[in-house]
C-alpha positions in Angstrom: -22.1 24.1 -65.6 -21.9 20.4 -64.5 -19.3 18.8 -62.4 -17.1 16.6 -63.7 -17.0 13.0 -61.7 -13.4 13.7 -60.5 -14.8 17.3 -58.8 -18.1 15.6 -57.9 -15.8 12.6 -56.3 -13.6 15.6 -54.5 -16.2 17.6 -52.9 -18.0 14.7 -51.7 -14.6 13.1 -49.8 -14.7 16.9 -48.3 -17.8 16.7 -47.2 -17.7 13.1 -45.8 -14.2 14.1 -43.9 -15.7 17.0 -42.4 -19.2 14.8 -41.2 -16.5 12.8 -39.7 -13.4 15.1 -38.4 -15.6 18.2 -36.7 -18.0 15.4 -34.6 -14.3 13.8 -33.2 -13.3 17.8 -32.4 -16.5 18.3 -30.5 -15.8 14.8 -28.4 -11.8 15.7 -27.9 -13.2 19.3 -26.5 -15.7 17.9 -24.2 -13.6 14.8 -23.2 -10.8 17.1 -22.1 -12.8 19.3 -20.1 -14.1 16.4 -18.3 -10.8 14.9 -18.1 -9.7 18.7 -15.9 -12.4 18.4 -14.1 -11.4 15.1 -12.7 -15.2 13.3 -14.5 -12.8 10.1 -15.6 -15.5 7.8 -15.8 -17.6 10.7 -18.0 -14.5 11.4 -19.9 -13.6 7.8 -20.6 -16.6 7.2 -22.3 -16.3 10.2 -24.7 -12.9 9.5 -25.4 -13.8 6.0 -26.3 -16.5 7.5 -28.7 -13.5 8.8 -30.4 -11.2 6.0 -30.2 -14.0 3.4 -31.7 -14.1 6.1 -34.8 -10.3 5.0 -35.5 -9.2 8.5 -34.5 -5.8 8.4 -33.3 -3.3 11.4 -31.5 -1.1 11.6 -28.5 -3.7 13.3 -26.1 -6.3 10.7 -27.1 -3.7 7.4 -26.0 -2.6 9.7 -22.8 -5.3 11.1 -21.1 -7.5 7.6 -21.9 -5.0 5.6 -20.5 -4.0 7.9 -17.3 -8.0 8.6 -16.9 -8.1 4.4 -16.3 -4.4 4.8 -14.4 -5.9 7.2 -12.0 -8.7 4.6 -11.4 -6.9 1.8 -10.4 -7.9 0.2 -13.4 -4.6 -0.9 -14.4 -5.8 -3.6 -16.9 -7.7 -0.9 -18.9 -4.8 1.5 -18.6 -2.9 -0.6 -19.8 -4.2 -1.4 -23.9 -4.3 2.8 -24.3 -0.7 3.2 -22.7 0.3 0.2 -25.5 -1.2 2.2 -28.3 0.6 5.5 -26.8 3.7 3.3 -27.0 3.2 2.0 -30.4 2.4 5.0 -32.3 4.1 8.3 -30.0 6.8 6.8 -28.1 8.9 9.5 -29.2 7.3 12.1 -28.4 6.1 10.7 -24.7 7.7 11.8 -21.1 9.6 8.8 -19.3 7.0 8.6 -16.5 4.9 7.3 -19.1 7.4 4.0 -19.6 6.7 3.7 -15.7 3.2 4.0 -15.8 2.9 1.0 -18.7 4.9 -0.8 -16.4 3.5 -0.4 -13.5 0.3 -1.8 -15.7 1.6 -4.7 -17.2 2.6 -5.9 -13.9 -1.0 -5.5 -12.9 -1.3 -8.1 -15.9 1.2 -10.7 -15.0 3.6 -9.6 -17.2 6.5 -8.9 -15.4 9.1 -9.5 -18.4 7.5 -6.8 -20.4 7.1 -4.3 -17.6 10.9 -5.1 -16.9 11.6 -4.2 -20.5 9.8 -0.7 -19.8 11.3 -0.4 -16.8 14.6 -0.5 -18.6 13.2 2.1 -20.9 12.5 4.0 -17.9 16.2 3.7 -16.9 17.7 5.2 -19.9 15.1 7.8 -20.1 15.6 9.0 -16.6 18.4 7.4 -14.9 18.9 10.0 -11.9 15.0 8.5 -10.9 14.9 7.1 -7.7 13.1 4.6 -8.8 15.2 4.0 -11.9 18.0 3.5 -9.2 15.7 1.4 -7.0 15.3 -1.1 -10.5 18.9 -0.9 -11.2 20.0 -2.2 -7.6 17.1 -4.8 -7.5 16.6 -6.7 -10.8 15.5 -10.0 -8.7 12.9 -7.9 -7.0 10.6 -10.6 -7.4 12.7 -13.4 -6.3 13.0 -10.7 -3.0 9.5 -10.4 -2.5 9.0 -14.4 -2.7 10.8 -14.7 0.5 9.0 -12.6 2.7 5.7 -13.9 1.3 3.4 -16.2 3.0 3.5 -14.7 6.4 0.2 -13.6 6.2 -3.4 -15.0 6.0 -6.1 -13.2 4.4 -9.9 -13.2 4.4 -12.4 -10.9 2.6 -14.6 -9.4 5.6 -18.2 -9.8 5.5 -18.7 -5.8 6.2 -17.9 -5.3 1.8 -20.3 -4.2 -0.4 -19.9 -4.1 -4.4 -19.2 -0.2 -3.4 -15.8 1.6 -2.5 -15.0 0.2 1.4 -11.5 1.1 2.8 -9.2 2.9 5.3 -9.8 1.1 8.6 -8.7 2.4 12.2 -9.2 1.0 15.8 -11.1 2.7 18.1 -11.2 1.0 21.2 -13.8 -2.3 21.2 -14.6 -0.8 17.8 -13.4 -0.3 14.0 -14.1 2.4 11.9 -13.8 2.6 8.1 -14.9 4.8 4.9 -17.5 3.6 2.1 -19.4 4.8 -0.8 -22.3 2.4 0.2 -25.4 4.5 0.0 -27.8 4.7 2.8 -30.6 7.2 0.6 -31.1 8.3 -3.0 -30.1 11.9 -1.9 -26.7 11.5 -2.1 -24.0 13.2 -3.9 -21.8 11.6 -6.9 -18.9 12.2 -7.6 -18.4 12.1 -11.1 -14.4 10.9 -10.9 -16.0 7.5 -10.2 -19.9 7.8 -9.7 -20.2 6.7 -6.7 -21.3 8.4 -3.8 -19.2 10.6 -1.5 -17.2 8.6 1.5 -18.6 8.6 4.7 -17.8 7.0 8.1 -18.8 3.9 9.4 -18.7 1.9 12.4 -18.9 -1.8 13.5 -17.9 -3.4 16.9 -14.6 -5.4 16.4 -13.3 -8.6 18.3 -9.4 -8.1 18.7 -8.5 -11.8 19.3 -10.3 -13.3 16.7 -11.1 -10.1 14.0 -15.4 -10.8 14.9 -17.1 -7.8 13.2 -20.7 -6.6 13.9 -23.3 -4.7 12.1 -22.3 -1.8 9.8 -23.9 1.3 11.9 -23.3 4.9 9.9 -20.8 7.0 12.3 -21.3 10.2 14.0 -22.9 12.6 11.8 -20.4 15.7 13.2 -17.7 13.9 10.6 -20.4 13.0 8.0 -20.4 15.6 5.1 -21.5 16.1 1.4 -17.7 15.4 1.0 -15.5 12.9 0.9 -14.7 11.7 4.7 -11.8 8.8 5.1 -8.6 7.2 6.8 -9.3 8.4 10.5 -6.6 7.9 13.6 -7.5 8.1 17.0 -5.4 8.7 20.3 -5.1 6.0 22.7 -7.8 7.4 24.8 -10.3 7.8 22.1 -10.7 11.9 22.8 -9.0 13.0 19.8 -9.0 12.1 15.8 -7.6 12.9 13.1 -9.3 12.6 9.6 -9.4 13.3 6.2 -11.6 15.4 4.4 -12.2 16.4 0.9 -11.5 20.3 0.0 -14.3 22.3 -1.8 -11.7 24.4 -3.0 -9.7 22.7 -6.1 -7.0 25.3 -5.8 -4.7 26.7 -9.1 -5.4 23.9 -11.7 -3.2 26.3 -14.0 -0.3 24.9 -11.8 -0.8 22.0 -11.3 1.4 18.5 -13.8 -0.9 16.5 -15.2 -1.0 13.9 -12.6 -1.9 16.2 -10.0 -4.6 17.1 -12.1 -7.0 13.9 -10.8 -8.5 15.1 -7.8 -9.5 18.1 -5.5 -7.4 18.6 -2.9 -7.6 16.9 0.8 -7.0 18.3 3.9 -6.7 16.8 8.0 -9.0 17.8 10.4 -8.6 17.4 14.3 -12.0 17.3 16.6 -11.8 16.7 20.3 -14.1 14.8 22.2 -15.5 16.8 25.4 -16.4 15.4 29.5 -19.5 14.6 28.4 -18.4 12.7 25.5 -19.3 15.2 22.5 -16.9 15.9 19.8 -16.2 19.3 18.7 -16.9 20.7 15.3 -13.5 19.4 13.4 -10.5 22.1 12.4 -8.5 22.1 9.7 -4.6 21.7 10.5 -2.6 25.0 10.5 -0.8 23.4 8.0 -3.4 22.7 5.2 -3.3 24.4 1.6 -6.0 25.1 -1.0 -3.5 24.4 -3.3 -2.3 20.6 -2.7 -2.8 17.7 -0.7 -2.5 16.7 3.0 -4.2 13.6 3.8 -4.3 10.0 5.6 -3.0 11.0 8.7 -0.8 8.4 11.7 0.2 8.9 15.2 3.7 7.6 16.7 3.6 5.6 19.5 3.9 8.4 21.8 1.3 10.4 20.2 3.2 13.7 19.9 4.3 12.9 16.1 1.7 13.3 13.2 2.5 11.7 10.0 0.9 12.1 6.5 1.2 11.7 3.1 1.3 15.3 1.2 2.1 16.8 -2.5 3.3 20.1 -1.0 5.7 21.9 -2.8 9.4 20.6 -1.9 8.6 16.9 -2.1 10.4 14.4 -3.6 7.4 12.9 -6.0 3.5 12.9 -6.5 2.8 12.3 -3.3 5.3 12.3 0.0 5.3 10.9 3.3 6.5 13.9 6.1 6.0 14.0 10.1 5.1 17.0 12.2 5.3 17.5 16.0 2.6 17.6 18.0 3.6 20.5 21.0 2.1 20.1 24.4 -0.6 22.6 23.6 -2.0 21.3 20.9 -0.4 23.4 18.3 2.4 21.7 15.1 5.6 22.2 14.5 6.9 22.4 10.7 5.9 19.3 8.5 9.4 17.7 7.7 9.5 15.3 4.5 11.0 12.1 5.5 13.4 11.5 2.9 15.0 10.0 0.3 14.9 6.6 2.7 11.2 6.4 2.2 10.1 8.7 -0.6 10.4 8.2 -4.4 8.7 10.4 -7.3 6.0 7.9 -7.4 3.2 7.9 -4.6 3.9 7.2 -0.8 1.0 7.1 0.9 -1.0 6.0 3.8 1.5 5.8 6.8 0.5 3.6 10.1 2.6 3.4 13.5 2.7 0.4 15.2 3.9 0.1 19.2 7.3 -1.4 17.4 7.7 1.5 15.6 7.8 0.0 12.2 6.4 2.3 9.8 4.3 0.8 7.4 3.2 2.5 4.2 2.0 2.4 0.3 3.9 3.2 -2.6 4.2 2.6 -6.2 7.9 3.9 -6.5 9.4 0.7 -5.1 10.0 -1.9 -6.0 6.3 -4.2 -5.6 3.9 -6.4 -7.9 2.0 -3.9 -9.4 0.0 -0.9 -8.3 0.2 0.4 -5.0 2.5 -2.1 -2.2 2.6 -2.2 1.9 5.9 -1.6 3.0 7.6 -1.8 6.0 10.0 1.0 7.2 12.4 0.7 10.8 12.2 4.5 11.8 14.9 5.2 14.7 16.1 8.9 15.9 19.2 8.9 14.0 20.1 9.4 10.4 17.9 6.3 8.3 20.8 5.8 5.8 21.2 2.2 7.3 17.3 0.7 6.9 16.0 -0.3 3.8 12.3 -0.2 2.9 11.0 -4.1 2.6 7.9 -5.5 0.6 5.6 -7.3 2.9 5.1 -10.1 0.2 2.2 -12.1 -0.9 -0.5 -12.5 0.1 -0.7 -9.2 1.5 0.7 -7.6 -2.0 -0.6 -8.2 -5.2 -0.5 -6.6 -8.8 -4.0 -4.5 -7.9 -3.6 -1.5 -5.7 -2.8 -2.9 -1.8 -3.0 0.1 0.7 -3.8 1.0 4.7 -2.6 -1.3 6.6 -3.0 -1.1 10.2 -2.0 -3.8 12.5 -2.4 -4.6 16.5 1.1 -6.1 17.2 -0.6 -7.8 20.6 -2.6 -9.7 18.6 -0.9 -10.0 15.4 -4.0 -9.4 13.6 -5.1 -6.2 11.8 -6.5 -4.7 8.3 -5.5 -3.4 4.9 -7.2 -2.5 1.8 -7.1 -3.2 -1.7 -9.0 -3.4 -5.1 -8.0 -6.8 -6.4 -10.4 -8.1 -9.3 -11.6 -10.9 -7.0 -13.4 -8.6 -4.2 -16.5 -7.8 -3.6 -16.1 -4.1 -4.6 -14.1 -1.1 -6.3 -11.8 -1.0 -3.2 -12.7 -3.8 -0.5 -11.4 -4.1 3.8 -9.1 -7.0 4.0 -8.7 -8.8 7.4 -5.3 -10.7 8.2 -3.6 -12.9 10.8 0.7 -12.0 11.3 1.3 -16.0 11.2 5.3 -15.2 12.4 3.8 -16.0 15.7 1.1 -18.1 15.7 1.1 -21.7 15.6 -1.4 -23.5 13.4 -2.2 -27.7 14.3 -4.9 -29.9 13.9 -6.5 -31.8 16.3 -3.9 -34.5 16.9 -1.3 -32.0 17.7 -3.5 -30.3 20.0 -0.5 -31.3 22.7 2.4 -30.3 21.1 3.1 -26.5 22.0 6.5 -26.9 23.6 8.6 -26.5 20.5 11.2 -23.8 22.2 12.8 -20.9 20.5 16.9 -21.7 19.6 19.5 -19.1 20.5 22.4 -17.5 18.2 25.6 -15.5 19.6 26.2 -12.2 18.7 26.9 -11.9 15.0 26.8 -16.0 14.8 24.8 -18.9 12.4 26.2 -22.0 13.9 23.8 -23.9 15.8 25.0 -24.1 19.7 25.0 -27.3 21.8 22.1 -26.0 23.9 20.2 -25.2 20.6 21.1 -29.1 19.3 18.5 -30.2 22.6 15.8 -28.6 21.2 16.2 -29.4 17.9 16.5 -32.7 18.5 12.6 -32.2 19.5 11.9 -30.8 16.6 13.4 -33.8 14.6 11.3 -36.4 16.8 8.2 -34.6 16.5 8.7 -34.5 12.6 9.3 -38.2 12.6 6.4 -39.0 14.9 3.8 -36.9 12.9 4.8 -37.3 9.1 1.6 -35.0 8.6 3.7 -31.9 9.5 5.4 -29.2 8.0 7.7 -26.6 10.3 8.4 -23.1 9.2 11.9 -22.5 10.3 11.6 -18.0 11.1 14.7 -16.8 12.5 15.6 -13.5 13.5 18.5 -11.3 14.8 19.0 -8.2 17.2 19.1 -4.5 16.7 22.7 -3.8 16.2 23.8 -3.4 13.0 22.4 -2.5 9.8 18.9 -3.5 8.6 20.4 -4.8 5.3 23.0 -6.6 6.8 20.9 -8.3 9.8 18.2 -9.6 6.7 20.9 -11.5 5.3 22.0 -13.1 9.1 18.2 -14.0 10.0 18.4 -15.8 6.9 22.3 -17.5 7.3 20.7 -18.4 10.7 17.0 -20.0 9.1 19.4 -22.3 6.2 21.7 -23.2 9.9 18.9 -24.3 11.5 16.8 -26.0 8.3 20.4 -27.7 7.1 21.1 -29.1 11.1 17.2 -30.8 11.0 17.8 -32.4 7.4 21.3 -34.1 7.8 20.7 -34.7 12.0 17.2 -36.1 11.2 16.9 -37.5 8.1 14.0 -34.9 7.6 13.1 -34.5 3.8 13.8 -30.5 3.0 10.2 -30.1 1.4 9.0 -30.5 4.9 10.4 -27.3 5.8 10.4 -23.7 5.3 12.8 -20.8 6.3 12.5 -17.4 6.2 14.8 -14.5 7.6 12.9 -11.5 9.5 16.0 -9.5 10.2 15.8 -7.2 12.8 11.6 -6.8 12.3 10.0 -8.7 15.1 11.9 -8.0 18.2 10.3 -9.1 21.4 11.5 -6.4 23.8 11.9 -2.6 23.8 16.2 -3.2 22.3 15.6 -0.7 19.3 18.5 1.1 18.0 19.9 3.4 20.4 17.9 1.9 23.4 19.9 0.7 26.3 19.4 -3.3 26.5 21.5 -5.8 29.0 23.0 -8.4 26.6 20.3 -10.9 27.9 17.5 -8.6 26.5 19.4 -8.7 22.8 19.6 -12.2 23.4 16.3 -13.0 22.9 15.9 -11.2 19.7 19.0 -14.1 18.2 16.4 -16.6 17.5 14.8 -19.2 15.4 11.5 -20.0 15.7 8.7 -23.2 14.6 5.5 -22.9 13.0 4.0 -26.3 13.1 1.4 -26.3 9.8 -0.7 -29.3 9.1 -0.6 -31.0 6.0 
């Protein structure tokens, strides 16, 4: 019997739609079991397989777009998450609003991502972060004025590999990298490159001098992933992180908590004769989520880390733990709706000021994971806000472990901005709040003296009119100047409220030197550091003569050549 064209014509489209629909089913099954197994880069590039086909469905546009996400590669993330938005917007979670802004910002495009971030709003208004957005619309306008405090260089110790997580260690730095040293080594297929190890180079504290790149003791050295290291004062004890063999009850675990086996911290102590012992896992470790990055209080007998334990706030939570006199921990305790959002705070570093500093991609930032800087104090925190450290330390890439010596004002972070060397590359930077920059023919002015504010007070006094006098002569003798105004306030009172008199005080003090002097304003910068920088012990709840707090009420002048 013959066919008829019309049957002939049927059978054939059946045919050609099964050639083409079973081959995407086969790439969908494999992609996704690469995609659990944490293989992003191997399950990008089946998905893609799919996606060139003109295949479209909600699993494709999510886990393509989150497999980029959970990369870092926000600019990639971002064209999946705009096809998940254009064809399933209905049918996606609200995190997924916050993840295509979080991109978008990574592309400039801060209007859009605001528009999504208003999406997010409606979607899930009890959200920290939804809050956060609500209470801060001129984020960026926020972020401008604590930018430019900070210079930057790209360190010569970078390789086109992964290079991050610094820490001091006495006259030397130590870091993580995926650099490979022989042809043995394992992948890991999340990224395919090879497993972290330690490094270590001798480091210059005054002027950030680095030497050669040596491979670090082989006790920490595994098959595994090794990174973000902390070392007591005395260099006989460190705390690490280390990847877990174990990837725990994947059955359990949301989808973003599906993207990597778990981490633990290890403690190893270093013996008389200078040996360190095998390294133990914390008491406090799970085989079934994350404890990682840890930092050490200034006294040493607090550990902090970031964790996704259950009981947390968001993906990933900052907590503290004591450290008893005998070596053993108390209970981790999360640190709070202060600090922690349902995004990712991670990273935590102490300085001798006792400024937390931290990454997150819950706050408010430029895109990606942001450094922020946290006041911690005894009592409750419901006074201190969390502040963005600004450009150029912040940008719309990832921006992460910051460590800094407050001595020198110069220390390290991390990040993965397009214009590295590498995946993730070591940043170092100068705190320029107290340094003075000039040129050669100001090589004798270093006598510009702080001014002094009363308690609670912006006016400018009569002895603070003497030396600003100076400053107006020196501007009119050396028209090749600029002078950053900085000012600053005590301890006492809130951290909100003390931002806002640092920077009363900075317009004071700018506003006395343009209608005094005759000084043209865009010759002059101001800035208001709050309560951030003080120059003496006068914390909150420390005991300070009112000549101590005194010398936190100040303005101070950066000379910068023109």
């Amino acid at each position: 019997m013959k066919l008829s064209l019309k049957s002939f014509l049927l059978i054939f489209i059946c045919l050609l739609f099964n050639y083409m629909v079973f081959p995407q089913k086969r790439l969908m099954k494999e992609a996704k079991k690469q995609y659990t197994m944490y293989e992003y880069k191997n399950a990008q590039e089946t998905y893609l397989k799919v996606a060139e086909k003109g295949y479209k469905s909600l699993e494709l546009f999510k886990n393509l777009g989150n497999s980029y996400y959970f990369n870092a590669q926000f600019v990639e993330a971002s064209k999946w998450y705009k096809e998940l938005m254009t064809h399933y917007e209905n049918e996606i979670d609200a995190e997924y609003y916050y993840r295509y802004a979080q991109t978008l910002k990574s592309k400039g495009n801060y209007e859009l991502a605001d528009y999504y971030m208003d999406k997010f709003v409606e979607a899930s208004p009890n959200d920290k972060r939804a809050q956060l957005f609500i209470e801060g619309r001129d984020y960026l306008k926020t972020i401008e004025k604590h930018s430019g405090k900070y210079q930057i260089k790209n360190i010569d110790i970078n390789t086109s590999y992964t290079d991050f997580g610094t820490a001091f260690y006495g006259d030397s730095l130590v870091f993580s990298s995926s650099r490979k040293d022989n042809s043995s080594q394992k992948i890991d297929e999340w990224n395919k490159e090879a497993y972290l190890d330690f490094f270590i180079t001798s480091y210059n504290s005054t002027n950030n001098a680095l030497g050669e790149v040596e491979k670090w003791n082989p006790v920490f050295n595994t098959k595994f992933h090794e990174s973000t290291p902390v070392f007591t004062k005395d260099k006989q004890t460190v705390y690490f992180t280390r990847s877990n063999t174990n990837y725990g009850h994947l059955e359990n675990a949301n989808d973003y908590k599906v993207r990597t086996n778990k981490l633990k911290v290890y403690r190893s102590i270093r013996d008389e004769e200078g040996k360190w012992s095998a390294p133990e896992e914390l008491p406090f470790n799970n085989d079934n989520y994350s404890v990682a990055h840890p930092a050490l209080n200034v006294s040493e007998d607090k550990l902090y880390f970031s964790s996704d334990m259950e009981g947390g706030v968001g993906d990933s939570d900052l907590y503290e733990v004591t450290i008893n006199e005998d070596g053993s921990f108390g209970t981790p305790q999360n640190l709070g709706n202060a600090i922690n959002t349902k995004g990712r705070e991670t990273f935590p570093f102490i300085c001798k000021d006792n400024n937390l500093y931290f990454a997150s991609d819950g706050h408010l930032g430029l895109g990606g994971l942001d450094i922020y800087v946290f006041k911690l104090k005894e009592a409750s925190d419901s006074e201190y806000e969390v502040s963005n450290l600004g450009k150029p330390i912040n940008s719309p890439s990832d921006d992460f472990a910051f460590i800094i010596n407050t001595t020198t004002k110069r220390g390290f972070f991390s990040s993965n901005r397009p214009e590295g060397k590498g995946k993730d590359d070591i940043y170092a930077f100068v705190d320029e709040s107290m340094l003075l920059k000039v040129g050669n023919d100001l090589a004798n002015i270093l006598n510009l003296k702080s001014i002094y504010f009363d308690l609670d007070k912006s006016f400018i006094r009569q002895d603070a009119e003497i030396e600003l006098d100076k400053v107006i002569e020196i501007m009119k003798t050396h028209p090749n100047i600029k002078i950053d105004i900085r000012s600053h306030t005590d301890s006492r009172a809130s951290f909100k409220y003390n931002i806002k008199l640092s920077e009363r005080r900075a317009e004071s003090t700018l506003n006395y030197i343009v209608k005094k002097g005759g000084i043209s304003r865009s010759r002059l910068l101001s800035s208001g550091y709050g309560e951030i920088q003080l120059l003496n012990k006068c914390a909150d709840g420390v005991a300070c003569s009112e000549a101590a707090h005194q010398l936190n009420r100040r303005s101070e002048f950066i000379i910068i050549e023109q």
